[in-house]
N, CA, C and O atoms as a Tinker XYZ file with bonds, in Angstrom:
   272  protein
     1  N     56.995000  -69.720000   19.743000    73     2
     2  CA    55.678000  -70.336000   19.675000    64     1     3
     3  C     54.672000  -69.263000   19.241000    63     2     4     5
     4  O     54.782000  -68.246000   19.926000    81     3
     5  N     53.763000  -69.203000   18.335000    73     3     6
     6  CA    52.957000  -69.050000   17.926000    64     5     7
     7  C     51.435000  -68.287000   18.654000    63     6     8     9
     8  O     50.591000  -69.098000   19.032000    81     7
     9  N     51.223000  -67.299000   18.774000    73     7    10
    10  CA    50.189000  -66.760000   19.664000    64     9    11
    11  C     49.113000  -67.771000   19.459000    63    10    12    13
    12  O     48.849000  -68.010000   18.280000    81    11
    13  N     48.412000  -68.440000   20.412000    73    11    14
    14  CA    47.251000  -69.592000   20.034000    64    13    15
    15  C     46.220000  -68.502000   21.061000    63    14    16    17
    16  O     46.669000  -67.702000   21.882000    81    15
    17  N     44.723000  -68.739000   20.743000    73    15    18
    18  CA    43.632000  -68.096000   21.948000    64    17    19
    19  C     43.472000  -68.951000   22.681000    63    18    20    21
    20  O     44.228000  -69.879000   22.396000    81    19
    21  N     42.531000  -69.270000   23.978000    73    19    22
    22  CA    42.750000  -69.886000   24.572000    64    21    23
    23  C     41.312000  -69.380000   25.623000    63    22    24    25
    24  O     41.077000  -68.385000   26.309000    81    23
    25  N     40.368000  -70.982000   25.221000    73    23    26
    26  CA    39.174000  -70.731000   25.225000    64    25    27
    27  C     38.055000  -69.775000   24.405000    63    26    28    29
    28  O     36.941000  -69.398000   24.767000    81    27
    29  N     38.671000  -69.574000   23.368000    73    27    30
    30  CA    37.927000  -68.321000   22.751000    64    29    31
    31  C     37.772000  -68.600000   21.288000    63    30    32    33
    32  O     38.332000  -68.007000   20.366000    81    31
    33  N     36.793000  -69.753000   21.207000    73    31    34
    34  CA    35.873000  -70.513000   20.118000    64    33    35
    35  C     34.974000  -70.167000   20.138000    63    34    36    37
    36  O     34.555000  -69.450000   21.047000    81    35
    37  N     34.336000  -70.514000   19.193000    73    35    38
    38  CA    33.059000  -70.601000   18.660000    64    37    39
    39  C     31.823000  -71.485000   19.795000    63    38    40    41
    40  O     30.647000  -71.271000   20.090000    81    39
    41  N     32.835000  -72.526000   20.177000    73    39    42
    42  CA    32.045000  -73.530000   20.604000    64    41    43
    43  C     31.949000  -73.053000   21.953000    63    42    44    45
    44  O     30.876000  -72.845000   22.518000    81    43
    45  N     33.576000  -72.808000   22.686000    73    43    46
    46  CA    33.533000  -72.172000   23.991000    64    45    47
    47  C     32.596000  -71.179000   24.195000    63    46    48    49
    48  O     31.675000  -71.396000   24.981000    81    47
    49  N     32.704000  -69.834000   23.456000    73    47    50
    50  CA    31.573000  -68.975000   23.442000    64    49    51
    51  C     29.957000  -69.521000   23.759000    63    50    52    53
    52  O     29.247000  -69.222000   24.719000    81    51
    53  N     29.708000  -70.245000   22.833000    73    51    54
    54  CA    28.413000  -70.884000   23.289000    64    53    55
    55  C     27.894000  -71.394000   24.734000    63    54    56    57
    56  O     26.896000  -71.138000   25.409000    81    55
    57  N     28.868000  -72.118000   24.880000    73    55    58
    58  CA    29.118000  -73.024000   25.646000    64    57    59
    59  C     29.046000  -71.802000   27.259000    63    58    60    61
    60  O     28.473000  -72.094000   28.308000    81    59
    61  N     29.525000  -70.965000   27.083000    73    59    62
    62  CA    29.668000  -69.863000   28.444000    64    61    63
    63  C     28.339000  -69.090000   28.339000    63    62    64    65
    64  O     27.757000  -68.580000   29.297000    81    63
    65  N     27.937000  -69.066000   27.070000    73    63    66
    66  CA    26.600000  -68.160000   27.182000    64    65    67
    67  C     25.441000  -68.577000   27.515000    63    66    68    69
    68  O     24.547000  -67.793000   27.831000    81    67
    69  N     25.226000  -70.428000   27.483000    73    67    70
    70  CA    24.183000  -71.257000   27.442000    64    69    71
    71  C     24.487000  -71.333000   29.176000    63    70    72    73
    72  O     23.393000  -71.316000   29.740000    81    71
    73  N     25.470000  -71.399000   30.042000    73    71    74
    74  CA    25.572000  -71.415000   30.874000    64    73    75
    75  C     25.909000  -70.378000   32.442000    63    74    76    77
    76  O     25.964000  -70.581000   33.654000    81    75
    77  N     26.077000  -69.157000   31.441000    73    75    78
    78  CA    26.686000  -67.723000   32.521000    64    77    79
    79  C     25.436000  -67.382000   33.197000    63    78    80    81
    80  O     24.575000  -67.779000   32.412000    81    79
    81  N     24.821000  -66.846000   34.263000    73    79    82
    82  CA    24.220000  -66.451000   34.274000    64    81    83
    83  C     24.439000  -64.692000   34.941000    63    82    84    85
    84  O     25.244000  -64.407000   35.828000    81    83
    85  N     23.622000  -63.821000   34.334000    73    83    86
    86  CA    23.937000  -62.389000   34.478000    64    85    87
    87  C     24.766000  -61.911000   33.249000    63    86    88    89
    88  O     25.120000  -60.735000   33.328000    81    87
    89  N     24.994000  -62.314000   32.578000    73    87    90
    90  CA    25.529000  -61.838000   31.063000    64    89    91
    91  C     25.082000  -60.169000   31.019000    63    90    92    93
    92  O     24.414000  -59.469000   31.780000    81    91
    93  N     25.766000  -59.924000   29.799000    73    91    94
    94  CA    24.823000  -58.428000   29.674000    64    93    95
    95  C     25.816000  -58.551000   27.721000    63    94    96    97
    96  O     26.741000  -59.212000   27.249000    81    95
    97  N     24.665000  -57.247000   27.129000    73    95    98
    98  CA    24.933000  -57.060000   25.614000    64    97    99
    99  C     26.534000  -56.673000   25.373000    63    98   100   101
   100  O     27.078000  -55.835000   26.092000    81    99
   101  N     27.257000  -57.367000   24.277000    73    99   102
   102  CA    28.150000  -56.275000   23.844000    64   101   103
   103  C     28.023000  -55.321000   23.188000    63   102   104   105
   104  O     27.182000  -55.062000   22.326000    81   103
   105  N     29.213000  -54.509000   23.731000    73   103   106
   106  CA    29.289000  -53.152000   22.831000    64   105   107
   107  C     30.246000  -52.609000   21.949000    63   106   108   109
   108  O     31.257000  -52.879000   22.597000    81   107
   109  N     30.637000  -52.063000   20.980000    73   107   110
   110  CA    32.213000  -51.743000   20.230000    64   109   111
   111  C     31.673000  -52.064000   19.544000    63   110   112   113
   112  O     30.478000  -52.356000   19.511000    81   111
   113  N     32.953000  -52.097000   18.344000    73   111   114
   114  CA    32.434000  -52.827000   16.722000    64   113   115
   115  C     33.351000  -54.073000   17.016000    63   114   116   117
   116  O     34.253000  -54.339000   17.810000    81   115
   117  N     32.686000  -54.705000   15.995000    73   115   118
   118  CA    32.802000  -55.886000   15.610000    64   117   119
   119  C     34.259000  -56.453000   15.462000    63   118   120   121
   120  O     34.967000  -55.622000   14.893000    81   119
   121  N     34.817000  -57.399000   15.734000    73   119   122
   122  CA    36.332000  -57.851000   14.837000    64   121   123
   123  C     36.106000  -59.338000   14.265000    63   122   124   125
   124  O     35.167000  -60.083000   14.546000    81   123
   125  N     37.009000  -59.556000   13.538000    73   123   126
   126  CA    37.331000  -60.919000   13.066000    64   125   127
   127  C     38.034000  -61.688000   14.007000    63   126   128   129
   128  O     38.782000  -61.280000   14.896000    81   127
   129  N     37.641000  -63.130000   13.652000    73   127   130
   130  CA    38.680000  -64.170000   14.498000    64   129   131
   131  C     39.234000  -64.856000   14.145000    63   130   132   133
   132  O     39.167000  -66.003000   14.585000    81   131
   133  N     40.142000  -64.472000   13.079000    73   131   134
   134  CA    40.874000  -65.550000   12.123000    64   133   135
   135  C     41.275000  -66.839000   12.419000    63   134   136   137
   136  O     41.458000  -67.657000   11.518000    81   135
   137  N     41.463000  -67.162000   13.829000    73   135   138
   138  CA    41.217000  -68.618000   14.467000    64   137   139
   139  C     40.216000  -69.368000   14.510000    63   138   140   141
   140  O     40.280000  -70.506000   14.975000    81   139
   141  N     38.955000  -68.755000   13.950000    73   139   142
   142  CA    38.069000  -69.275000   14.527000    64   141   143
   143  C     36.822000  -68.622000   13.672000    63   142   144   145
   144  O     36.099000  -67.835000   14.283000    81   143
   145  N     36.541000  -68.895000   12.342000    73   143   146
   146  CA    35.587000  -67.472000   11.837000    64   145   147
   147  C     33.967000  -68.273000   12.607000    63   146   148   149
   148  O     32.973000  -67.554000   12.505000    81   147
   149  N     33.875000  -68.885000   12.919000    73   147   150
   150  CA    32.572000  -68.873000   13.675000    64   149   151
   151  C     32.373000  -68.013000   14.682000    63   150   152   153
   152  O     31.363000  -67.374000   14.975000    81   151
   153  N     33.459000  -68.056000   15.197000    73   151   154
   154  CA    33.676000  -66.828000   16.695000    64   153   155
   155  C     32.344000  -65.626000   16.236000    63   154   156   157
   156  O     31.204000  -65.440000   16.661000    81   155
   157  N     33.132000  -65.022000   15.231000    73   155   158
   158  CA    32.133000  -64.039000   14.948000    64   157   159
   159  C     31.342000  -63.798000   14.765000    63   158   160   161
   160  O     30.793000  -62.703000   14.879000    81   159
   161  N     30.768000  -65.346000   14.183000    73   159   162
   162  CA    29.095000  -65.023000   13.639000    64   161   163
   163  C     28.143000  -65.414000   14.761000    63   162   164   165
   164  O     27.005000  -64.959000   14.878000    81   163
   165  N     28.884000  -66.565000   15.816000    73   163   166
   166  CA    28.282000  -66.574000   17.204000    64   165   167
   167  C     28.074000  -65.266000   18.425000    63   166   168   169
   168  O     27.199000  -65.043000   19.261000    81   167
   169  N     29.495000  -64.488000   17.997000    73   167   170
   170  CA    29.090000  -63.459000   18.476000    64   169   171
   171  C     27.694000  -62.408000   18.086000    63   170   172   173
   172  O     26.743000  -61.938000   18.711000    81   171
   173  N     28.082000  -62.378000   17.026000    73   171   174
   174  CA    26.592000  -61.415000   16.331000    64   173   175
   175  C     25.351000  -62.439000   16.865000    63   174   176   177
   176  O     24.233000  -62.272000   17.351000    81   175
   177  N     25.937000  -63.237000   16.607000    73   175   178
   178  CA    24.012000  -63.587000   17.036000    64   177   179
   179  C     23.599000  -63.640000   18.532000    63   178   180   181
   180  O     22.445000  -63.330000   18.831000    81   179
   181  N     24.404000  -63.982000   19.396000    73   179   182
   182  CA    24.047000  -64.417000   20.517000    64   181   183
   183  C     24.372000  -62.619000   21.180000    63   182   184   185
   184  O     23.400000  -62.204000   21.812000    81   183
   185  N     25.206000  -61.911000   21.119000    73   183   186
   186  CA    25.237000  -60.419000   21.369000    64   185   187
   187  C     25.137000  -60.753000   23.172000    63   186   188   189
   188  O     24.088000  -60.595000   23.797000    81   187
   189  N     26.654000  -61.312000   23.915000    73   187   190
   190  CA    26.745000  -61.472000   24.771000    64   189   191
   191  C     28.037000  -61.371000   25.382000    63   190   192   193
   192  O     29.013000  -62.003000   24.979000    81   191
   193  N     28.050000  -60.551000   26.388000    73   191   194
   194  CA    29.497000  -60.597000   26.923000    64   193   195
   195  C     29.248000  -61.472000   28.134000    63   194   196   197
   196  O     28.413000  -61.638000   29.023000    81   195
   197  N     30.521000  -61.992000   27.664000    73   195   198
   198  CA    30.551000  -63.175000   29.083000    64   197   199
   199  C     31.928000  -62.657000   30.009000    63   198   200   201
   200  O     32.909000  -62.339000   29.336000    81   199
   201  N     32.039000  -62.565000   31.384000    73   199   202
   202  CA    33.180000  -62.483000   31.841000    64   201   203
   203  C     33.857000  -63.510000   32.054000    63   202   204   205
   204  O     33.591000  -64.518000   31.399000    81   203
   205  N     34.700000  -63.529000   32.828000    73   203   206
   206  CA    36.264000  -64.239000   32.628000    64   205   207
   207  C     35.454000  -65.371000   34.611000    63   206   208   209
   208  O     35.477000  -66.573000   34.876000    81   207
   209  N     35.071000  -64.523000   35.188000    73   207   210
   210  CA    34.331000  -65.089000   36.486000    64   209   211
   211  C     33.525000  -66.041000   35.761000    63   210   212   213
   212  O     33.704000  -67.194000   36.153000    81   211
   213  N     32.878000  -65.938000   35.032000    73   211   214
   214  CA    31.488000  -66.984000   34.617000    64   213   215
   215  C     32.115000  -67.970000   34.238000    63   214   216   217
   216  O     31.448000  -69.003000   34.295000    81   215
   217  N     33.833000  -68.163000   33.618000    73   215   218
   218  CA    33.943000  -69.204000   33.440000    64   217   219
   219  C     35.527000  -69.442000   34.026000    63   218   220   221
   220  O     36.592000  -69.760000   33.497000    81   219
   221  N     35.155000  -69.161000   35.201000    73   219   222
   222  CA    36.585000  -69.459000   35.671000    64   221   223
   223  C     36.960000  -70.703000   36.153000    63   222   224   225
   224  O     38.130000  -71.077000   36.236000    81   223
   225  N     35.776000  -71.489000   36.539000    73   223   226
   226  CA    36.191000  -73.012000   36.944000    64   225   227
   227  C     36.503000  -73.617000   35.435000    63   226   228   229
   228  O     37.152000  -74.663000   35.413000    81   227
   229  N     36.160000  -73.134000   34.372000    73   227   230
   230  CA    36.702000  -74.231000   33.067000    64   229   231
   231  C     38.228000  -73.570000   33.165000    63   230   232   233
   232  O     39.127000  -74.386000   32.958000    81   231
   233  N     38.664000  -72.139000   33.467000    73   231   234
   234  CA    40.238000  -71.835000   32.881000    64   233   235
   235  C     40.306000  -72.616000   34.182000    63   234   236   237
   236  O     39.617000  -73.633000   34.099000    81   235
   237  N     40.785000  -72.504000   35.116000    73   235   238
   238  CA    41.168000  -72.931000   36.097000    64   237   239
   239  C     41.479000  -74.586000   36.106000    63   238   240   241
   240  O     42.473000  -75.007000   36.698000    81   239
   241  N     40.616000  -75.433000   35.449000    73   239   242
   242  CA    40.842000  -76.918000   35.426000    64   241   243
   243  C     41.718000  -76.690000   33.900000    63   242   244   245
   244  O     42.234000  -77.737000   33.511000    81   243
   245  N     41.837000  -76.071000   33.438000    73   243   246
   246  CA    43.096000  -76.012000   32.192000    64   245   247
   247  C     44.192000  -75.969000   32.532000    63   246   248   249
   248  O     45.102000  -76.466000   31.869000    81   247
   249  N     44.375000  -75.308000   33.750000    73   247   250
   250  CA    45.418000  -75.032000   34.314000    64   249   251
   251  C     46.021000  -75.877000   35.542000    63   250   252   253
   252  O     47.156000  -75.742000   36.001000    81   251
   253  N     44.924000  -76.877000   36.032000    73   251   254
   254  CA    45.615000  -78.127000   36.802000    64   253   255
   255  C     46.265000  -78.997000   36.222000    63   254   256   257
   256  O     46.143000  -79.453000   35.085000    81   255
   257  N     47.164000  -79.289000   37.250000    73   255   258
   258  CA    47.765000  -80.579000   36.646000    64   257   259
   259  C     46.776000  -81.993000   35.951000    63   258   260   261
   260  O     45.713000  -82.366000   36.447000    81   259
   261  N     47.302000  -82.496000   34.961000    73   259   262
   262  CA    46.455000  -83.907000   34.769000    64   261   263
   263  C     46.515000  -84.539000   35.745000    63   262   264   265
   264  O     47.368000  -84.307000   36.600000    81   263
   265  N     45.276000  -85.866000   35.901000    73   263   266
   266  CA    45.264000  -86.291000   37.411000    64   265   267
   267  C     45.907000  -87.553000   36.411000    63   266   268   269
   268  O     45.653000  -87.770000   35.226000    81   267
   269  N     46.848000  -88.308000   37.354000    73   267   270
   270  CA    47.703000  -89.467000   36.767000    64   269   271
   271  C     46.804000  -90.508000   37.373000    63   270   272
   272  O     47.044000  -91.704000   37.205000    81   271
């Protein structure tokens, strides 16, 4: 199987930054997201690291079972 990302869109990104609160700037250079070339340009603009805590109730319901 195929390395897929997992949560780590364009849209997700947004989506954690409109909602994290306590964020802080990134730092490093830049990369590409060949999954996803919005990734990057959301990154440049919004210039936000989000942790993995800020959005742990969305991984976490990825990872429950479906409710039948």
């Amino acid at each position: 199987m195929p390395w897929e990302p997992w949560r780590y869109t364009a849209a997700d990104y947004r989506a954690a930054v409109a909602t994290a609160a306590g964020w802080s700037r990134l730092d490093g250079a830049s990369a590409a997201a060949p999954w996803d070339p919005a990734l990057a340009h959301a990154l440049a603009e919004l210039d936000a690291r989000v942790e993995e805590e800020a959005v742990l109730d969305h991984l976490l319901a990825d990872l429950a079972p479906a409710a039948e």
